[in-house]
N, C-alpha and C positions, 0 to 999 in steps of 0.2 A: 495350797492351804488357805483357807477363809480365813479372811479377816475379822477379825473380833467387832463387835458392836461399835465401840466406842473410839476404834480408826477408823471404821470406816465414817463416822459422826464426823468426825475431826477432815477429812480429806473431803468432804462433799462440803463443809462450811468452806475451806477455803475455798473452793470454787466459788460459794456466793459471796463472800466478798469479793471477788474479780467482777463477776457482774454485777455486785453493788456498786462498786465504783464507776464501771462503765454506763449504769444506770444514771447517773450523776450527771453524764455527760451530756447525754440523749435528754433529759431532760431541762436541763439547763438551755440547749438548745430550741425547744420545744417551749421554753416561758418565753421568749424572746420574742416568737411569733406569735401567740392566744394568751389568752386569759389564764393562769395556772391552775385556778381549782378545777376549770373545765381540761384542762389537760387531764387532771389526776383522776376527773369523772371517765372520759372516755379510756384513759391507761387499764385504771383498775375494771373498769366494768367489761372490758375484752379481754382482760387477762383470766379474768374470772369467770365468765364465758366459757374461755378455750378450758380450763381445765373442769368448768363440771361437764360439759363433751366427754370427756378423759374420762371423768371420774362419776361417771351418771349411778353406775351400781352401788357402790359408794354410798352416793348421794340421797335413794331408793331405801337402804336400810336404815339411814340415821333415825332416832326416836328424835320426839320434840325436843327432848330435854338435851341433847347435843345439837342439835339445831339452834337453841335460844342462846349454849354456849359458845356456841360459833359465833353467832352474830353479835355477841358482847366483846369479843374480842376485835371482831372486824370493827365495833364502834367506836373504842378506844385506839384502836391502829389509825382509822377514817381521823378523827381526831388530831391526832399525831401528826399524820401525812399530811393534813389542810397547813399546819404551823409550818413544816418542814417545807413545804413546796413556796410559801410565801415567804420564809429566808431565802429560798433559792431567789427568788422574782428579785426580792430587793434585795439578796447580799452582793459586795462586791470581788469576794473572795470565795471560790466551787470549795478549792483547798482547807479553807481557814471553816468554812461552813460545816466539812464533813469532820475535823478534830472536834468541835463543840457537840454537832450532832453524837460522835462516837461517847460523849458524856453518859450516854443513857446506858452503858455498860458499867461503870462505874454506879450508876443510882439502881441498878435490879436488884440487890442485896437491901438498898434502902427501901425500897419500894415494898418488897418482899417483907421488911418487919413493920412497915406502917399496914400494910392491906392484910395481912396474912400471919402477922404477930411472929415471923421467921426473925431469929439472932443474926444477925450482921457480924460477920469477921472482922478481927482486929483490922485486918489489912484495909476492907472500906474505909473507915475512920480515920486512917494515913491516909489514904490515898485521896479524899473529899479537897481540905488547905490546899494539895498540890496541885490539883484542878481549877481551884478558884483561884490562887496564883494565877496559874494558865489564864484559865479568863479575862481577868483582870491587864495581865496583858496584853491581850490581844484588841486593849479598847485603850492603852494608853495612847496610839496613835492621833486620835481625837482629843486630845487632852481629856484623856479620863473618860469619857461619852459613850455608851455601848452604841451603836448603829441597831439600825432597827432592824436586818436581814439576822442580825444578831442573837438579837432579843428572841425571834421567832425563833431559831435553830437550837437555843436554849428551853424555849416550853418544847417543842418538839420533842429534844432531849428525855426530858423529865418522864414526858408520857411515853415514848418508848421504852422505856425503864418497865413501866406497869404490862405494856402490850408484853413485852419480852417472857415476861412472869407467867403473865395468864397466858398466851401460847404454848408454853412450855407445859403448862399444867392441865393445860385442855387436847395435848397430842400423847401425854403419859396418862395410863391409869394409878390412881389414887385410892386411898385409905383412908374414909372419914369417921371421926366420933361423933355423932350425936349428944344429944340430952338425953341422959342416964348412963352415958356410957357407951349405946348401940355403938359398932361397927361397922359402916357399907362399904361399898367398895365400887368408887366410880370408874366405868369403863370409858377409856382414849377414846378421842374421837378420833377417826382415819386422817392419815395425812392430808392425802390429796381432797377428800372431802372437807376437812376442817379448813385448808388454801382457798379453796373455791369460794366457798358461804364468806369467808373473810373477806378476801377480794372483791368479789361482789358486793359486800357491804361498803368497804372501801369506797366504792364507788358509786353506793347508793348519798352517804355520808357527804363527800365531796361535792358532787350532784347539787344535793339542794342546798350547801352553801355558795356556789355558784350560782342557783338560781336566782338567788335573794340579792346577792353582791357585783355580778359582773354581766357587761354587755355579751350575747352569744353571736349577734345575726353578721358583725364584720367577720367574723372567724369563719363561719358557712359559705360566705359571701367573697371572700378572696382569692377565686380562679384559680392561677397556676400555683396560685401561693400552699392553695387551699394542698396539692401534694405533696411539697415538703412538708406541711403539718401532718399529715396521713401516712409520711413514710417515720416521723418522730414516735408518732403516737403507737406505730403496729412494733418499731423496735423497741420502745419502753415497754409495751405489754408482754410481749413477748419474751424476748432475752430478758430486760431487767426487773418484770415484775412476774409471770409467770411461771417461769424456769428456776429464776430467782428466789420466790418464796416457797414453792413448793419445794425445794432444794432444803431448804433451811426447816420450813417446820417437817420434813421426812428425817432431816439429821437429827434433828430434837426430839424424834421421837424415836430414836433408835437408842440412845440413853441420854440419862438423868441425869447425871452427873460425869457428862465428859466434859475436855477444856474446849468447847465450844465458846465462851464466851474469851477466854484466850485468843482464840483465831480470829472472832469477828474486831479483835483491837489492829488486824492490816488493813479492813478497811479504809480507815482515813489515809494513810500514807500511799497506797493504790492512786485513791482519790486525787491527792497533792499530785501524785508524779504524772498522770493523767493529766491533770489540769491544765500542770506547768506546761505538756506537749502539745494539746489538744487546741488551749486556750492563749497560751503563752503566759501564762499568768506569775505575776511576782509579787513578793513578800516584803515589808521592812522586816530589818535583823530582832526589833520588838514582835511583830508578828510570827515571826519564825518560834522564836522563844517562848511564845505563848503558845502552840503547840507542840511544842518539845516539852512543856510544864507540862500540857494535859497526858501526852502518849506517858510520858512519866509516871500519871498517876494512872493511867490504865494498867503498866506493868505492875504498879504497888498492889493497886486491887487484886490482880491475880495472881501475887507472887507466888501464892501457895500452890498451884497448880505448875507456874511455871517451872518452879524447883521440881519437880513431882517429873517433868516433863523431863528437863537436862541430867538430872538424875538419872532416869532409866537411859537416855541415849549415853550418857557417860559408862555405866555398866556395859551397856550393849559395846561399847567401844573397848571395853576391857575385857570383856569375852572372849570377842573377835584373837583381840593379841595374844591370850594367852592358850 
């Protein structure tokens, strides 16, 4: 029996948070040895590569007008991804990074009524205080002081929220009014087509803020070193950025309204248990707490979904027994 739309939406995100977190890994690894935005230049510009290969016919059909929306989205992601990769460089926590980063789940509803004039659920507006709580915590360590890997992982945040949005809206077709009234009706842009032109932006994006900010020629110039950068850079494009997103905007655009954004709230705890292995890494009992405030407010945010969810498995289990 086939799967209905909206499991199989829901089974293919968990997969990408598993490689998001593992993604976290490989890169963090990866800023340690290069410059970051030149990592995230070469990441995304091969990741994006490998899939318009893949996705060339795709690619062949798009009119301009999904092409320019492509590339608005990959400029707000590119965006995103410069902020996000410089928390990595200077935060001191993979873990504590990816509960702040998963914020921008929490702010897609917000995002959505400032750009898009969309109502925001009661449950954002709970869930916003318990977040900032969270935050807040997580910076009482320093006597009150956010750190700066912080700060970054925060605007990251924020603008993930808007990327989240407009991918979502550029891999579904839509329904616009016009002035007087008209009606059009804008057609998706292809999965794998709309990954590619993103990614590649990504990476066009990154690119030239590296050019302007950081040294390139020690990085080229590093011998043997120069292959563990080379085996970083081809596992990030690969596994955690091109497997990865095209996973995620093909779930998205399989429906509108699944609990997708439910499922993407494993990745930070993925992330955490990762970290703890990979890295060894640990917490104060305030830092711990300060992401137990925010995964909190991620569950608030989507309660309405999650009930929607234990609900039907609760029925299913009374089925079953009777």
């Amino acid at each position: 029996m086939a799967l209905p739309s909206s499991t199989k939406s829901d089974l293919l995100l968990v997969c990408v948070t598993l490689l998001a977190a593992v993604s976290w890994m490989f890169s963090k690894e990866a800023v340690l040895l290069m410059p970051p935005l030149l990592f995230m230049c070469l990441r995304f510009l091969l990741a994006g590569l490998i899939l318009a290969l893949v996705g060339h016919r795709q690619l062949r059909r798009m009119n301009r007008d999904k092409y320019w929306r492509s590339v608005q989205v990959g400029m707000v992601f590119g965006t995103a991804m410069s902020f996000w990769i410089m928390g990595l460089h200077y935060g001191n926590h993979v873990g504590e990074g990816a509960f702040i980063t998963s914020l921008g789940v929490v702010l897609v509803p917000v995002m959505a009524r400032l750009v898009f004039k969309e109502q925001p659920p009661l449950s954002t507006w709970l869930a916003l205080p318990v977040a900032v709580c969270g935050l807040a915590l997580l910076s009482l360590d320093g006597g009150f002081q956010a750190e700066l890997g912080q700060l970054f992982f925060l605007a990251s945040a924020m603008i993930f929220a808007l990327f989240f949005t407009l991918n979502t809206r550029a891999a579904n077709n839509a329904t616009i009014t016009g002035s007087g009234g008209r009606i059009t009706t804008r057609e998706r842009v292809p999965a794998l087509a709309l990954t590619s032109v993103v990614l590649v932006t990504v990476g066009l994006v990154t690119g030239t803020a590296s050019l302007l900010l950081e040294p390139w020629r020690p990085t080229f110039q590093s011998g043997e070193l120069g292959l563990v950068i080379a085996a970083w850079v081809i596992a990030s494009a690969t596994l955690g950025t091109a497997a990865r997103f095209f996973l995620q905007t093909y779930a998205q655009s399989l429906s509108m309204h699944s609990h997708g954004v439910v499922i993407m709230i494993l990745e930070p705890m993925w992330t955490a248990l990762l970290a703890a292995l990979w890295f060894g890494e640990t917490m104060s009992a305030t830092q711990l707490g300060g992401c137990a405030m925010i995964f909190l407010a991620l569950l608030v945010n989507r309660w309405g979904a999650i009930r929607r969810v234990l609900k039907r498995w609760i029925d299913q289990r009374r089925a079953a027994r009777a």
